[in-house]
C-alpha positions as CSV (number, residue, x, y, z in Angstrom):
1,X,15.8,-9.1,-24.3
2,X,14.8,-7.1,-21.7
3,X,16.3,-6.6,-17.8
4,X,15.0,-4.9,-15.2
5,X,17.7,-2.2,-13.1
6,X,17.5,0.2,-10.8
7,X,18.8,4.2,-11.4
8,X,19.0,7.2,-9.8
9,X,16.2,9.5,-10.7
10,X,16.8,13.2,-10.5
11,X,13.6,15.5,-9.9
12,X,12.7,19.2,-9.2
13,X,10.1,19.9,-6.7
14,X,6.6,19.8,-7.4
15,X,6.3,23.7,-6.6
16,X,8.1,24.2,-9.8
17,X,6.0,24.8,-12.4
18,X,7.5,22.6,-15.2
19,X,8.1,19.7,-13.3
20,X,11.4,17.8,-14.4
21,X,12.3,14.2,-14.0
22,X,15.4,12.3,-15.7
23,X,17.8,9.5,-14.9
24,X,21.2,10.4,-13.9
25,X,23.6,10.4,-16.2
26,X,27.4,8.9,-15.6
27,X,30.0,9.1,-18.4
28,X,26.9,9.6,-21.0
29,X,25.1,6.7,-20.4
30,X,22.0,6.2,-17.4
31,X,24.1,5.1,-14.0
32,X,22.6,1.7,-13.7
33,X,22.7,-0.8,-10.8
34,X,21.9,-4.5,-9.9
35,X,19.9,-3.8,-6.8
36,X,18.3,-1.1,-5.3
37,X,21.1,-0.7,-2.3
38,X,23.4,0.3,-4.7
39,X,21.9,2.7,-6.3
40,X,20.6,4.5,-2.6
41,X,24.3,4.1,-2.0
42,X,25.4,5.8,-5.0
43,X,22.9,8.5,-4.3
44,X,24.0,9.3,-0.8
45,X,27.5,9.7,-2.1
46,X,27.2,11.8,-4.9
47,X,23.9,14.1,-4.0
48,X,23.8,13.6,-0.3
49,X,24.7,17.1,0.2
50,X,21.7,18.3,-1.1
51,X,19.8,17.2,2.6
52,X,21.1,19.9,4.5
53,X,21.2,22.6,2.0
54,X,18.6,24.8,2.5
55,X,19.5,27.1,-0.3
56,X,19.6,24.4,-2.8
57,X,16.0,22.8,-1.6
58,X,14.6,26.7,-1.9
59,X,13.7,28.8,-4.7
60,X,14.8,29.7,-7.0
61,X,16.5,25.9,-7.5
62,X,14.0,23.4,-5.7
63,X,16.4,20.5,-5.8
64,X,15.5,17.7,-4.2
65,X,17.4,13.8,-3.6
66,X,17.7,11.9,-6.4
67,X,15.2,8.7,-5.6
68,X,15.9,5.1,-6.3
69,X,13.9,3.6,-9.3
70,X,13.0,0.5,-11.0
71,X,13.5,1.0,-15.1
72,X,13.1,-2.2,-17.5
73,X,16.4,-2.0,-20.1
74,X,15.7,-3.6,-23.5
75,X,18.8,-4.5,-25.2
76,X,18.0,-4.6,-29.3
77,X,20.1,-6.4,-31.4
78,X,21.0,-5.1,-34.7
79,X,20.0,-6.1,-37.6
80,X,22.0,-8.7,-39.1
């Protein structure tokens, strides 16, 4: 069965030469979210600092927001 949900996606600026990209994480699992508001919302709460700090955005971290992404979740049931 699968369902499609929006998460946060975490990425490193393209000047960086290995160029990271993950979901975020919250108490181990992928913070999913029924709609895309939600997850903007969650992103301007808990990384919305990141906007206006120039030393983060810079080398030698090049963090930038965490965008809002579509990601299809299959659910597999064991076997029985």
């Amino acid at each position: 069965m699968t369902h499609s949900y929006w998460a946060a996606q975490w990425r490193y600026s393209k000047r960086r030469p290995e160029r990271a990209e993950h979901l975020v994480h919250q108490d181990c699992l992928p913070a999913l979210f029924r709609t895309r508001r939600e997850a903007r919302e969650y992103i301007n709460e808990k990384y919305g600092y990141i906007r206006t700090r120039k030393d983060l955005r810079a080398e030698p971290h090049f963090w930038r927001m965490p965008r809002a992404v579509r990601v299809s979740v299959t659910w597999n049931k064991g076997d029985e």
